[in-house]
Structure formats: C-alpha cells, structure tokens
TORKOL-4160 file (C-alpha; in steps of 0.2 Angstrom, whole numbers, padded with zeros to 4 digits, m for minus):
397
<pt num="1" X="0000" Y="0000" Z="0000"/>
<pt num="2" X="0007" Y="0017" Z="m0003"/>
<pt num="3" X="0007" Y="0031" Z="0006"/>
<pt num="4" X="m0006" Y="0040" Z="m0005"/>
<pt num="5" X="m0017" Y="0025" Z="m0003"/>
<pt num="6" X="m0013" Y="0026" Z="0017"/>
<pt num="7" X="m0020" Y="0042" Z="0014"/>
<pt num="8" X="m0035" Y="0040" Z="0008"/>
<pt num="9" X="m0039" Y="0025" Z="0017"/>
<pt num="10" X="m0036" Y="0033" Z="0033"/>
<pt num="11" X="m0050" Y="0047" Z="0026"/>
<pt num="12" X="m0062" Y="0035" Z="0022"/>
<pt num="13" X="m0058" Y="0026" Z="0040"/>
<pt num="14" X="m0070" Y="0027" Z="0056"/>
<pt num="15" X="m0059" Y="0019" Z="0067"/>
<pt num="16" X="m0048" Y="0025" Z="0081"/>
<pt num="17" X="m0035" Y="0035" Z="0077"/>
<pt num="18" X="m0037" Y="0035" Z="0059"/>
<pt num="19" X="m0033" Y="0016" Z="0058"/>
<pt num="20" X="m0032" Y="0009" Z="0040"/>
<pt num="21" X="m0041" Y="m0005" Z="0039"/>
<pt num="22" X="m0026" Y="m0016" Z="0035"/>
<pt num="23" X="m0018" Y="m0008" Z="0051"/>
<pt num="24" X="m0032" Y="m0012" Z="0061"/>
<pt num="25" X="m0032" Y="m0031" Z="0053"/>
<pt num="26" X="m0010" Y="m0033" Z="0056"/>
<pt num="27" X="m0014" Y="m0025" Z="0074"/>
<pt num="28" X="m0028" Y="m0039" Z="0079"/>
<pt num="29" X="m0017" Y="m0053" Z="0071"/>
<pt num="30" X="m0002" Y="m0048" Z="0082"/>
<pt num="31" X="m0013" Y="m0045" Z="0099"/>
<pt num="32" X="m0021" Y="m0059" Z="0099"/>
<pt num="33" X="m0006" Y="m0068" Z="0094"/>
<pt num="34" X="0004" Y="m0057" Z="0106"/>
<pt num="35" X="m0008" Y="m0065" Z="0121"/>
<pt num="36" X="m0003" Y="m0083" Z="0117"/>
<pt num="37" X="0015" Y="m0079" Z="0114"/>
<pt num="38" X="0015" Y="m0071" Z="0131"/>
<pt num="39" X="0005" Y="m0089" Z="0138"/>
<pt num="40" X="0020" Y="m0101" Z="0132"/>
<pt num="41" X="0036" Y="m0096" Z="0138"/>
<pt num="42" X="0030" Y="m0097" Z="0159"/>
<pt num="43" X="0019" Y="m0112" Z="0154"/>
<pt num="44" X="0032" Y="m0123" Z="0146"/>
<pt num="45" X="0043" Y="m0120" Z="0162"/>
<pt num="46" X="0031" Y="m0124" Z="0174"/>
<pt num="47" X="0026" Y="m0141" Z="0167"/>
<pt num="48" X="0045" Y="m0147" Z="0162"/>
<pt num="49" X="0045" Y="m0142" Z="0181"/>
<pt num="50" X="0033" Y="m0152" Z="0184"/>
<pt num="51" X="0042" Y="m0166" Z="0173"/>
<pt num="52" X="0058" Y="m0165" Z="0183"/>
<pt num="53" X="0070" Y="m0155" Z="0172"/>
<pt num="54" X="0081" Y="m0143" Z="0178"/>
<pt num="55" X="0079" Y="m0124" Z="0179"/>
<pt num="56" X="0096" Y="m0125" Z="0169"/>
<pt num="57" X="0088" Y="m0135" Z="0154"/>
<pt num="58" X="0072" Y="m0125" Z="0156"/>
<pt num="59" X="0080" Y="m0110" Z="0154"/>
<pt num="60" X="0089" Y="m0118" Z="0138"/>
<pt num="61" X="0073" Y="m0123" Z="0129"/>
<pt num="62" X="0065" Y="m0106" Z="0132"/>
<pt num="63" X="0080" Y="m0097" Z="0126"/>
<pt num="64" X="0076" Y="m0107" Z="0112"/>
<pt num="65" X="0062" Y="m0094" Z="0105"/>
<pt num="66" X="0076" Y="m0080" Z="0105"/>
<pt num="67" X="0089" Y="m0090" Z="0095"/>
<pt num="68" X="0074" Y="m0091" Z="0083"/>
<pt num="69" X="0071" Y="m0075" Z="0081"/>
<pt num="70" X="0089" Y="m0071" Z="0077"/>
<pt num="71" X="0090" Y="m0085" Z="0064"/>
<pt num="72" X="0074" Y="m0081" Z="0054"/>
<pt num="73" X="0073" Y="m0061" Z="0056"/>
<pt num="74" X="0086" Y="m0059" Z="0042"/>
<pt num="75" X="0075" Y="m0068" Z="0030"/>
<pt num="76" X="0058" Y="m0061" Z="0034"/>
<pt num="77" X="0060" Y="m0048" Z="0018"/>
<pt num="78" X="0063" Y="m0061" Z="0004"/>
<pt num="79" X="0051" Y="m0072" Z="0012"/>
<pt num="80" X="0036" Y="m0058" Z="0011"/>
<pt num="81" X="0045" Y="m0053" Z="m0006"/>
<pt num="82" X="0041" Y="m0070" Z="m0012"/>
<pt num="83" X="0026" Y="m0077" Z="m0004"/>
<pt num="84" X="0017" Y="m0058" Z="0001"/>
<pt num="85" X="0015" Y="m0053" Z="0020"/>
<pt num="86" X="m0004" Y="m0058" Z="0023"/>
<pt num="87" X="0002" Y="m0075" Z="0015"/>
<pt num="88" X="0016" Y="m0077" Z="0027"/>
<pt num="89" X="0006" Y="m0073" Z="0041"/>
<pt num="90" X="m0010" Y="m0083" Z="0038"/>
<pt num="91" X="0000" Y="m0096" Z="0035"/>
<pt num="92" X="0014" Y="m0097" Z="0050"/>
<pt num="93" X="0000" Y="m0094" Z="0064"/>
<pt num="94" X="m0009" Y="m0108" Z="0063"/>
<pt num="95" X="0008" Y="m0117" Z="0061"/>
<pt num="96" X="0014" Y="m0110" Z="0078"/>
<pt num="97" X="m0002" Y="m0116" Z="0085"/>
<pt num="98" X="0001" Y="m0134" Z="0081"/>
<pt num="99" X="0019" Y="m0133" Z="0088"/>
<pt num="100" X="0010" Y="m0128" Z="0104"/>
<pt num="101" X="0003" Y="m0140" Z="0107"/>
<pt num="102" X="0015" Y="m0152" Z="0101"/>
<pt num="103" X="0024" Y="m0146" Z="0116"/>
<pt num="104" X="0012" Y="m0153" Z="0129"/>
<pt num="105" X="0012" Y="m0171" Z="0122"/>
<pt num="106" X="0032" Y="m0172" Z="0121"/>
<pt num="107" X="0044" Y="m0173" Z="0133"/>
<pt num="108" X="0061" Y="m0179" Z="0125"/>
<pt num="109" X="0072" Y="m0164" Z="0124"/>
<pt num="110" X="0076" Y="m0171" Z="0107"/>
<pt num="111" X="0060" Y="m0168" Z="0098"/>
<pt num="112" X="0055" Y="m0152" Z="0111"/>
<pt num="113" X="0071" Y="m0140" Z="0104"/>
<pt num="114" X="0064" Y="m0141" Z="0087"/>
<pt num="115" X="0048" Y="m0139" Z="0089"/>
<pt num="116" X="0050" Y="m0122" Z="0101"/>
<pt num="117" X="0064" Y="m0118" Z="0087"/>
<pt num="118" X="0050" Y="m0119" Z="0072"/>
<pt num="119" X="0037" Y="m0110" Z="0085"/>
<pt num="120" X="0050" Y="m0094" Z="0088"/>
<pt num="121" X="0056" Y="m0095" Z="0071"/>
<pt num="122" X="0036" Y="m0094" Z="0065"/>
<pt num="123" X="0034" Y="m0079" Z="0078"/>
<pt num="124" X="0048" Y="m0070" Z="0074"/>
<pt num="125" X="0040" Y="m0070" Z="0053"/>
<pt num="126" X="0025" Y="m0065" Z="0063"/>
<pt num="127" X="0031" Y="m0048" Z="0071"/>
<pt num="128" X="0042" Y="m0044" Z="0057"/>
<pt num="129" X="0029" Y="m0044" Z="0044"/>
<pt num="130" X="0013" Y="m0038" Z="0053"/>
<pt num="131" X="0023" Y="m0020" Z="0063"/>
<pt num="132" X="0029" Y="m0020" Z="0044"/>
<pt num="133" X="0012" Y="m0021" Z="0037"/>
<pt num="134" X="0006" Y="m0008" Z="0051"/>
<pt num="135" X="0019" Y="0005" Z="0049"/>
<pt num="136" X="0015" Y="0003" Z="0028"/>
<pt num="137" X="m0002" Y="0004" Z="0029"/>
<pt num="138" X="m0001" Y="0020" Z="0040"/>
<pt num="139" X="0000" Y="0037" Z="0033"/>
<pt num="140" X="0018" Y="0046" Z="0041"/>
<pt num="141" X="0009" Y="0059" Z="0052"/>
<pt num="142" X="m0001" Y="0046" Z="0061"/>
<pt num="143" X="0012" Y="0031" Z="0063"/>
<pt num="144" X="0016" Y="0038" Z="0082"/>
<pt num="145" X="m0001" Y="0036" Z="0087"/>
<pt num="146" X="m0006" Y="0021" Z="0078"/>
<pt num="147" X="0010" Y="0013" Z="0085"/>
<pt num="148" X="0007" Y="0017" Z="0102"/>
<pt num="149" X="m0011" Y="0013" Z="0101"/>
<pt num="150" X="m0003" Y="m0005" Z="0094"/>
<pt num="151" X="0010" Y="m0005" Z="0108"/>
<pt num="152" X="m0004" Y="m0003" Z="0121"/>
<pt num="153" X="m0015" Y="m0016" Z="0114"/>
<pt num="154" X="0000" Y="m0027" Z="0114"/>
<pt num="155" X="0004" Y="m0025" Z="0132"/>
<pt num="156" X="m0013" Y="m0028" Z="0137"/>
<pt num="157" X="m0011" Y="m0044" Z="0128"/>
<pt num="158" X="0005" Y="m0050" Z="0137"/>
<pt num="159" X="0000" Y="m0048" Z="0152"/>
<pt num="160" X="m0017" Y="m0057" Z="0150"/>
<pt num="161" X="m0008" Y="m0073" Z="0144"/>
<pt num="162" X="m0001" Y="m0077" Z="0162"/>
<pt num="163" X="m0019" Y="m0075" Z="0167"/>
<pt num="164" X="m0026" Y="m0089" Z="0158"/>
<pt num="165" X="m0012" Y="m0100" Z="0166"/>
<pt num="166" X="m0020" Y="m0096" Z="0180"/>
<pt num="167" X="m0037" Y="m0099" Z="0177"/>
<pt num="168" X="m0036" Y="m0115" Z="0169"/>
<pt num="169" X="m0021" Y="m0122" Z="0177"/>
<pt num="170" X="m0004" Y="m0128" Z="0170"/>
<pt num="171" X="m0004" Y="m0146" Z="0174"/>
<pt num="172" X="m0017" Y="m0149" Z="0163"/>
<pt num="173" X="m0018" Y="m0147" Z="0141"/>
<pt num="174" X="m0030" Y="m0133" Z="0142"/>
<pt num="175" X="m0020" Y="m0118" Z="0143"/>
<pt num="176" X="m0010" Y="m0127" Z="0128"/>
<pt num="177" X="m0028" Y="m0128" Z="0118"/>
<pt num="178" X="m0031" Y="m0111" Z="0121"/>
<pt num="179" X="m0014" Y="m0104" Z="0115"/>
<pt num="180" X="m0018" Y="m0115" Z="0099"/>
<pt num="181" X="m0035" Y="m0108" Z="0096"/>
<pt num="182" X="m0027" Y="m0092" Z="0097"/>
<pt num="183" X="m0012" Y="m0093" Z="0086"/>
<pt num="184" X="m0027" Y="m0101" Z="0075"/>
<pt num="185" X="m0039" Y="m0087" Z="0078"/>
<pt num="186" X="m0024" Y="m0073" Z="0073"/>
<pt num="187" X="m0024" Y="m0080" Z="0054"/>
<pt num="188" X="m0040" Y="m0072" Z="0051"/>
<pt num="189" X="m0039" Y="m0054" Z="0051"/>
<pt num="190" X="m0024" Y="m0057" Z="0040"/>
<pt num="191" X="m0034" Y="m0068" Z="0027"/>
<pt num="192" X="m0050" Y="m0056" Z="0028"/>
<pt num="193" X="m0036" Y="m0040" Z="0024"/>
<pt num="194" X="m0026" Y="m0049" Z="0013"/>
<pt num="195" X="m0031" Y="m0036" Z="0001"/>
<pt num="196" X="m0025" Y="m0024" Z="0010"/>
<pt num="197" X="m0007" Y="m0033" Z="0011"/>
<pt num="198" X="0008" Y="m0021" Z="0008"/>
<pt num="199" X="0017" Y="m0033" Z="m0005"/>
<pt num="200" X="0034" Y="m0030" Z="m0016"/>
<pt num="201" X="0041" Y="m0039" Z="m0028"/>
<pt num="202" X="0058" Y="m0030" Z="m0023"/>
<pt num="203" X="0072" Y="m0037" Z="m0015"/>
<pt num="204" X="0080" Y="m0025" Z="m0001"/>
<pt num="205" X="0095" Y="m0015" Z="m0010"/>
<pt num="206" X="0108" Y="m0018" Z="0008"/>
<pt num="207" X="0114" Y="m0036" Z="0017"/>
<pt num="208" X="0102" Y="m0037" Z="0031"/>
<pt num="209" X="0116" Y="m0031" Z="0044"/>
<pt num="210" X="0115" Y="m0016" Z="0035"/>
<pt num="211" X="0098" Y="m0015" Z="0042"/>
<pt num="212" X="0105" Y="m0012" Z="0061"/>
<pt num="213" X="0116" Y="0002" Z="0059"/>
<pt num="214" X="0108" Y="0013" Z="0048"/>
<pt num="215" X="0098" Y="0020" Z="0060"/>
<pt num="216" X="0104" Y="0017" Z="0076"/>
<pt num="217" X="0095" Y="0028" Z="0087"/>
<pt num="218" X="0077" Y="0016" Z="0082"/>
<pt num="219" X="0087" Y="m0002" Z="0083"/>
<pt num="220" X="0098" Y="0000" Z="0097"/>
<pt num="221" X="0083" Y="0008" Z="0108"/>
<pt num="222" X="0075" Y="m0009" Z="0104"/>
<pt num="223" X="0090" Y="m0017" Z="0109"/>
<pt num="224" X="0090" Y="m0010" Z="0126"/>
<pt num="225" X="0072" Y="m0011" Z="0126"/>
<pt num="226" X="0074" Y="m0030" Z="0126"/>
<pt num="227" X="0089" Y="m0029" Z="0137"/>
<pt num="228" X="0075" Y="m0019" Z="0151"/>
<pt num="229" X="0059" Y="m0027" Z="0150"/>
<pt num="230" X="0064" Y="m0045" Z="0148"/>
<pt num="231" X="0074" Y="m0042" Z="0164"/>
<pt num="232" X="0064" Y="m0034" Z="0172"/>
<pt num="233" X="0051" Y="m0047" Z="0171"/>
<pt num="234" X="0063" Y="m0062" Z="0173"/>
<pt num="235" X="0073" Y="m0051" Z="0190"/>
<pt num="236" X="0062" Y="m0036" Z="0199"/>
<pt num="237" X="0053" Y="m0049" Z="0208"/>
<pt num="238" X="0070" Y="m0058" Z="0213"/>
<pt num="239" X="0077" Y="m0041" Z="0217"/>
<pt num="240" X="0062" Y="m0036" Z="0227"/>
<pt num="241" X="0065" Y="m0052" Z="0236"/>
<pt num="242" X="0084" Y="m0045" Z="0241"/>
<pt num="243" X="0077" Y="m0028" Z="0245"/>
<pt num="244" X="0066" Y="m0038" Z="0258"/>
<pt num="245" X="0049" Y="m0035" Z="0252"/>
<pt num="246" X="0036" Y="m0047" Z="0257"/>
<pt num="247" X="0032" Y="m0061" Z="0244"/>
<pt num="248" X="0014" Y="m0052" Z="0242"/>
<pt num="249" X="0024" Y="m0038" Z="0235"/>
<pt num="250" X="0039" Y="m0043" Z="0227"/>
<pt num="251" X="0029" Y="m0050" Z="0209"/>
<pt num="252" X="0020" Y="m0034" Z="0212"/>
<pt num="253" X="0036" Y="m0022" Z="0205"/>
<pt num="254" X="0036" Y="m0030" Z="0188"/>
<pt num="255" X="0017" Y="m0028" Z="0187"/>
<pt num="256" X="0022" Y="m0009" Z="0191"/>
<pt num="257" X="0033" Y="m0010" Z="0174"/>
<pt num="258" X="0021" Y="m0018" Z="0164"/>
<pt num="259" X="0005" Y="m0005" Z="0170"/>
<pt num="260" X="0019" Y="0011" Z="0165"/>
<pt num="261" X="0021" Y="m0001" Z="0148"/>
<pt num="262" X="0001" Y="0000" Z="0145"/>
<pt num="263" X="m0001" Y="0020" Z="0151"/>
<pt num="264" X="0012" Y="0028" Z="0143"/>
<pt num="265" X="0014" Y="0023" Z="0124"/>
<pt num="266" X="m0002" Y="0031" Z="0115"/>
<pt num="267" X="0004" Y="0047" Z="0124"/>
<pt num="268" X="0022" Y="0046" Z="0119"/>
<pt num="269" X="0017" Y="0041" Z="0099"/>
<pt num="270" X="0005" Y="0055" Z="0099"/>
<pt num="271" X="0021" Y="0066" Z="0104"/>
<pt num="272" X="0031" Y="0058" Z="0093"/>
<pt num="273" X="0020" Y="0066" Z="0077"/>
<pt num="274" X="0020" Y="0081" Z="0083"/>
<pt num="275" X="0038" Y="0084" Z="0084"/>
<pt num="276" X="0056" Y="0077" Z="0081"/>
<pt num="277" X="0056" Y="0059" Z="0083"/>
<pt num="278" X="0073" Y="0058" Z="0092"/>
<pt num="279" X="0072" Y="0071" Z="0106"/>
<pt num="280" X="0058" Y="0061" Z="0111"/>
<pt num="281" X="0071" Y="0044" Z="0110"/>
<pt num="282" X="0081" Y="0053" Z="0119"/>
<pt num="283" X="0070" Y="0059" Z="0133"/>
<pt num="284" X="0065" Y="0039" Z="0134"/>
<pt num="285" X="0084" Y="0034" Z="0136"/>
<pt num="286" X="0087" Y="0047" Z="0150"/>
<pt num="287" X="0074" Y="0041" Z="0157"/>
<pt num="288" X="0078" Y="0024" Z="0158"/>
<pt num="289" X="0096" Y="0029" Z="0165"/>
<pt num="290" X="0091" Y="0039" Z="0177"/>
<pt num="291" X="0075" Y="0028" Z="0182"/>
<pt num="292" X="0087" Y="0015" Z="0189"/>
<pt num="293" X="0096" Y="0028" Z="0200"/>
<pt num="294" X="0081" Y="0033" Z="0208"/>
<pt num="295" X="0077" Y="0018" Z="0209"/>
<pt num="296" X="0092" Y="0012" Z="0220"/>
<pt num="297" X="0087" Y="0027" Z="0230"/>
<pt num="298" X="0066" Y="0023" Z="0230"/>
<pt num="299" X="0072" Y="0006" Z="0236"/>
<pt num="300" X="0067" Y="0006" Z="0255"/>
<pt num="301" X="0049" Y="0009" Z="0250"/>
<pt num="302" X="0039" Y="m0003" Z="0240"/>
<pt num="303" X="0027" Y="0011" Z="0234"/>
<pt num="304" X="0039" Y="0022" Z="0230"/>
<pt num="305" X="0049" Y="0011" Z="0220"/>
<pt num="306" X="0032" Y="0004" Z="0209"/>
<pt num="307" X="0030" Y="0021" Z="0204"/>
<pt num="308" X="0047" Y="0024" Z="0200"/>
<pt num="309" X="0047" Y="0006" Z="0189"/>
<pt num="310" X="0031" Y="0011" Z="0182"/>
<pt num="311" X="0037" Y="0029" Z="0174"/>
<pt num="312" X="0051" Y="0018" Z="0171"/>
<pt num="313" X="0042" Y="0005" Z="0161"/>
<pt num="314" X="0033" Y="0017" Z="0151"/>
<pt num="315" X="0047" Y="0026" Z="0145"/>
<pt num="316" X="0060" Y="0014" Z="0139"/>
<pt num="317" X="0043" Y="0003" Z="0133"/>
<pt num="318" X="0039" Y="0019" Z="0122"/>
<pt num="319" X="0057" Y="0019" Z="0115"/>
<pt num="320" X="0049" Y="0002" Z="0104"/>
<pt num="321" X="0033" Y="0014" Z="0099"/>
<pt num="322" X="0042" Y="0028" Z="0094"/>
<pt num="323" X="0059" Y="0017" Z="0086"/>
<pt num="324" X="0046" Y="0007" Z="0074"/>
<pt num="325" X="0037" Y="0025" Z="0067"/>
<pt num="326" X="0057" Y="0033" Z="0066"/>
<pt num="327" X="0061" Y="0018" Z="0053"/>
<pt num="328" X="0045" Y="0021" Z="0041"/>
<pt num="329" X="0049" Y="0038" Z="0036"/>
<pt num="330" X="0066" Y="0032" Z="0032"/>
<pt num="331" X="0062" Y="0018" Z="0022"/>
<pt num="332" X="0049" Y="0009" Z="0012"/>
<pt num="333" X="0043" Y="m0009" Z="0002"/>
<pt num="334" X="0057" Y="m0019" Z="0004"/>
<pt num="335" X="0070" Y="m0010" Z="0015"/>
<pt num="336" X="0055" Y="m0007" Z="0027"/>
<pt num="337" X="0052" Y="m0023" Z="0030"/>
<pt num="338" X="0070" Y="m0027" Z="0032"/>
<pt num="339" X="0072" Y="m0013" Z="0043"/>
<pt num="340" X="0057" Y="m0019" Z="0056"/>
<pt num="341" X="0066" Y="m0036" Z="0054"/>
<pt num="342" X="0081" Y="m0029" Z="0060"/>
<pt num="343" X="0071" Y="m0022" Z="0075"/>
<pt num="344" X="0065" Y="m0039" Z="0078"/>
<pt num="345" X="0083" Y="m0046" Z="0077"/>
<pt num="346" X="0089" Y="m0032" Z="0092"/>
<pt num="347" X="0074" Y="m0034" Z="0102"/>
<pt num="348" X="0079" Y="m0053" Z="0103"/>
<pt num="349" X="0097" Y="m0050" Z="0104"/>
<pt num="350" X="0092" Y="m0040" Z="0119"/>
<pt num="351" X="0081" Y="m0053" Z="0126"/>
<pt num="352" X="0095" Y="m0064" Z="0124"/>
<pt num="353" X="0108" Y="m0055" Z="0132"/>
<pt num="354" X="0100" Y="m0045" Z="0145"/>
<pt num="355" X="0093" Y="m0060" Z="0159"/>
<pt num="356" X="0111" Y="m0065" Z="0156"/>
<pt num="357" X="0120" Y="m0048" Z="0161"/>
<pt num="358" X="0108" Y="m0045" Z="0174"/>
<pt num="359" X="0110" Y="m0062" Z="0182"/>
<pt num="360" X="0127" Y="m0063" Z="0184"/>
<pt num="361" X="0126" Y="m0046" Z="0190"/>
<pt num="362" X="0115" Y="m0050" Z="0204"/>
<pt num="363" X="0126" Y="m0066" Z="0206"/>
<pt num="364" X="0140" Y="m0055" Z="0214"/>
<pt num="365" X="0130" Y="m0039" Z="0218"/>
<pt num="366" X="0111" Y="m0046" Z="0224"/>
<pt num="367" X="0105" Y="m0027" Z="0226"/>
<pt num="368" X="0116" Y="m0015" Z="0215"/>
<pt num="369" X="0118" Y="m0028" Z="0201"/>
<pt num="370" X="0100" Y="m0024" Z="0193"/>
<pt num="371" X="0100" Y="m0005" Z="0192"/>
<pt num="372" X="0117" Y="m0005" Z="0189"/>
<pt num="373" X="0118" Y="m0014" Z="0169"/>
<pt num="374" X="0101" Y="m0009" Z="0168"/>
<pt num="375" X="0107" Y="0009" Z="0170"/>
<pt num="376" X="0125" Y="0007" Z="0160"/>
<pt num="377" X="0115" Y="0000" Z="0147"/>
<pt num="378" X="0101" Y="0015" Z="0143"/>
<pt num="379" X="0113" Y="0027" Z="0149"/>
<pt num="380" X="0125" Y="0019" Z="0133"/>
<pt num="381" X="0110" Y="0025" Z="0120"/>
<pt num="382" X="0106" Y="0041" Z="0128"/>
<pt num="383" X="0124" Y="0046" Z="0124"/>
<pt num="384" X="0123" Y="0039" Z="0105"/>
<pt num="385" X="0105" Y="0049" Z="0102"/>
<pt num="386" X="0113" Y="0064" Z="0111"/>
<pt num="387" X="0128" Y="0060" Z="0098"/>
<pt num="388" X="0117" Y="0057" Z="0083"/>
<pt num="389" X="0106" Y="0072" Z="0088"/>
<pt num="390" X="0121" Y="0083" Z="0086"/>
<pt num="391" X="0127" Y="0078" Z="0071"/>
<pt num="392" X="0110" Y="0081" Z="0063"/>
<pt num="393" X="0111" Y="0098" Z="0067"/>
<pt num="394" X="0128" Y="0101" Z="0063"/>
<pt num="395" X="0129" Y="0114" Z="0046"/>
<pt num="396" X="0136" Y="0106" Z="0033"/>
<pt num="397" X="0152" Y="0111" Z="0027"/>
C-alpha cells in the first residue's frame, strides 16, 4: 500500500485513530497472537518443572524462542518478497499453534528444541511482517499514534496470557488448547485484509546487517528495550525479594513495569508526530538511565519504588513505539520490512543478552547488580542519540 493509498484510506476510516483498515487487521493478528506468545514461555517451564527437568535445561529450551528469532529475522524480507506478508502470516499462525501443542504431548528434549525452534522462528516472521504491514499501511503523520495505540493493545495482551495460566491451570492441556486456538484465531484478520497486504516484488537493496546500523537511534533503543523489559520481568521480583519485600509484594514491582508499559505509549506516539522523533528517543533513554538511579534510592519503599518502575516501564517501553514509526519515514517496500526485521533481530538479541547480564550481576551484587547494567545499558544509548542528535544539526560544510 502506498502512502497515497494510506492516505486516503485513513480518510475514508472510522476507526480509532485514523486506523487503515489493513492496520487495524496486522494490529488484531499480532494482539491476539501477542496474548498466546506471552502464555508459552512461563507455561512450558512450569510443566517441564513439573516433569523433573532442571531450571538450567528449562531455561535452555525457552532461550530457544530468541535464538529463533535471530536465525529467521534476516530472511523475513525475501520471504514476504516471495510469498506476500498476509500469506506469510495466515499461513505461519496456525503453524505456531500446532507446535504448541505439540509441546504438551512431548517430553524428549530431542524432539522439544525443534519444535520451540519452528514455534520462535514462525513468531519471529509474525512480528516482522505484521509491525511492517502496520507502519506501511499507515500514513507518516499518524504512525506515532497508531504505534502506540498497537503497543498498548499489545501489552494488554502480554499480560493477560499469564492470566489464563492461572485460570485454567498448567498441569493440565487446556491452557495449551487455548494458546492454539489463538495462534489459530490470529490468521483471520490477515486472510480477511489480505487485500490490503503491503506486498513488493523487490528485494532489499543492503545485506540485512545493514539494516541495524543505519539507524541506530530506532534499533539500538530496541535493543536495550529488550535488554530492560525482559529483565525486568525475569529479575524485579527476585530483586524485590533481596530488598526484603514481602512475597505479596515482590511480583508486584514488575506488574508496576508492565501498567507504565500500558499507560504511557499512546501518549508518547502522539508526541512523537507532533515533533522530532529523536528528542523524544532521547527523553525515553534518559529516562531509563536515570530511572534506575532513583530507583536504587526509591528502594526502601515498595510504593515508592512501583512508581518509580512504572514511569520507568513506560518510558523505555515507548522507545519500541516511537523506534518502529522513526524507521517508516526512512524507508519503504522492501527496505521497510527489512528494517522492522532488523528491529526484531535487536529486540531478541536484547532478550538474549540481557537475563544474562543481569543475572550474573545480581550473582555477585544481589542489590546493585539490577540497576546497575540496567542503568550502563540506557545510559550507553542516551549518549549515542545525544551523539546522533548533534550531528544532525551540525551545518554542513
């Protein structure tokens, strides 16, 4: 779709925020898909928990899904090139479902990489071609709402899938049915837009490495985005434990993160369109630098500190928003998609990386250790947007 046909579509459209109506099909593909990706990774430890395997091995298999990512993103382009995104997406859904609940009825570590390799490799084509597919079918002056409207819907998603452990249970195959009707369920928006699909026939004109440096400021911020929020999720509650909060409390300082995620992205895109796009990247990577300091500071009361987590969580979660709307009004067709697939790569590399950082940090400092790397890490990209933000407004000679 061009951006003339974004234009008008977005006329014609009664929908929030001007959405597109193949925006509005790529956002409820990925949301409802978004709520089933977040239901895997804590239900497949629990029940090979439950099955006597080790937290070392457990932690292997879900690292599993990242690896994944990394492997597939750089392809993600020439597979929409050839096939067409709505294609891709109707087709590796339904596929991802089946893997999940191939998981429940296999328990030889031989067979169980594979399949949670062919379920990340299916997600990563997933997120790579629908935020394509959004930021392509949305007009440039609206891509920071729209995104942060997507972000928001995404994080009500995550956090939901936990939920339905909960209710029904992970020592039984229910929650794995419901993840599969879901991955199921996310194929149709796709296949009833599919005429909306932003295909090309192109192949990207850079090497996919390219990708993640030619605009730093969008796929490092992801990268340290990852770095954060996976992290946070996998460590505040251990921290809280260290800071000696009550077990009632402890899980509380990640749901503290995750309600700033929620809160704070609609805001922050909408500010995003109405001026520069990195001042307000920067803002975010202050914010996360100095976040963690208060933090250390905000750490002998629990209130305190949720509200510090949750300004936090919003911030560095709105450095994904504004990132994937800084990349569509660089590129376009092809180089897009390659571009949000190099987004995708960081924001796994981070995911990667960062429980491993953090971990070892809190290994040999249990309180510092979190706010410290967390802190190094967005202090790092606030100094390259500062960097990049003074180059841009350097004269030319």
């Amino acid at each position: 779709m061009t951006e003339r046909g974004a234009l008008a579509e977005t006329a014609r459209s009664r929908l929030p925020f001007g959405l597109t109506r193949g925006a509005a099909a790529a956002i409820t593909t990925i949301v409802t898909v978004g709520v089933a990706v977040s239901l895997l990774p804590p239900l497949v430890s629990l029940t090979l928990a439950g099955r006597g395997f080790s937290e070392r091995t457990i932690g292997f298999v879900v690292a599993t899904v990242a690896i994944a990512s990394l492997v597939t993103s750089p392809f993600a382009a020439r597979i929409a090139a050839r096939f067409g995104a709505a294609n891709v997406i109707m087709t590796v859904t339904p596929i991802a479902g089946v893997l999940v609940l191939l998981v429940w009825f296999t328990s030889d570590l031989r067979l169980l990489v594979p399949i949670i390799f062919g379920y990340g490799a299916a997600m990563a084509l997933c997120f790579s071609l629908s935020e394509y597919w959004i930021n392509a079918a949305t007009p440039e002056r609206r891509r920071g709402a729209v995104m942060g409207f997507y972000a928001t819907l995404l994080s009500i998603g995550f956090a939901i899938g936990p939920g339905i452990i909960a209710i029904a249970g992970a020592n039984s195959i229910r929650p794995y049915l419901i993840g599969a009707a879901l991955m199921a369920l996310g194929a149709l928006p796709a296949y009833f837009a599919r005429g909306s699909s932003p295909d090309f026939g192109e192949r990207p004109r850079r090497p996919f490495a390219a990708y993640i440096f030619a605009v730093p400021t969008a796929t490092l911020g992801v990268f340290a985005f990852g770095v954060g929020e996976s992290s946070g999720f996998a460590f505040l509650p251990l921290w809280g434990e260290h800071l000696k909060f009550s077990p009632a409390v402890a899980p509380l300082l990640a749901s503290a993160m995750t309600l700033g995620n929620v809160a704070f992205q609609i805001p922050l895109g909408m500010l995003a369109d109405r001026i520069a796009r990195r001042p307000v990247l920067l803002a975010c990577g202050l914010v996360g630098a100095i976040g963690m300091a208060l933090a250390w500071f905000a750490s002998g009361s629990a209130l305190l500190l949720a509200a510090v987590l949750f300004i936090w969580g919003g911030a560095t979660a709105g450095i994904y928003t504004v990132a994937l709307a800084h990349l569509a009004s660089r590129f376009s067709g092809a180089d897009l998609a390659s571009a949000t697939s190099a987004v995708v790569f960081c924001y796994a590399l981070g995911m990667l990386t960062g429980p491993i950082a953090v971990g070892d940090a809190m290994a040999r400092a249990p309180v510092a250790g979190l706010p410290l790397v967390l802190g190094v890490v967005f202090a790092i990209y606030a100094i390259i947007v500062a960097a990049r933000l003074a180059l841009s407004r350097r004269p030319p000679p």
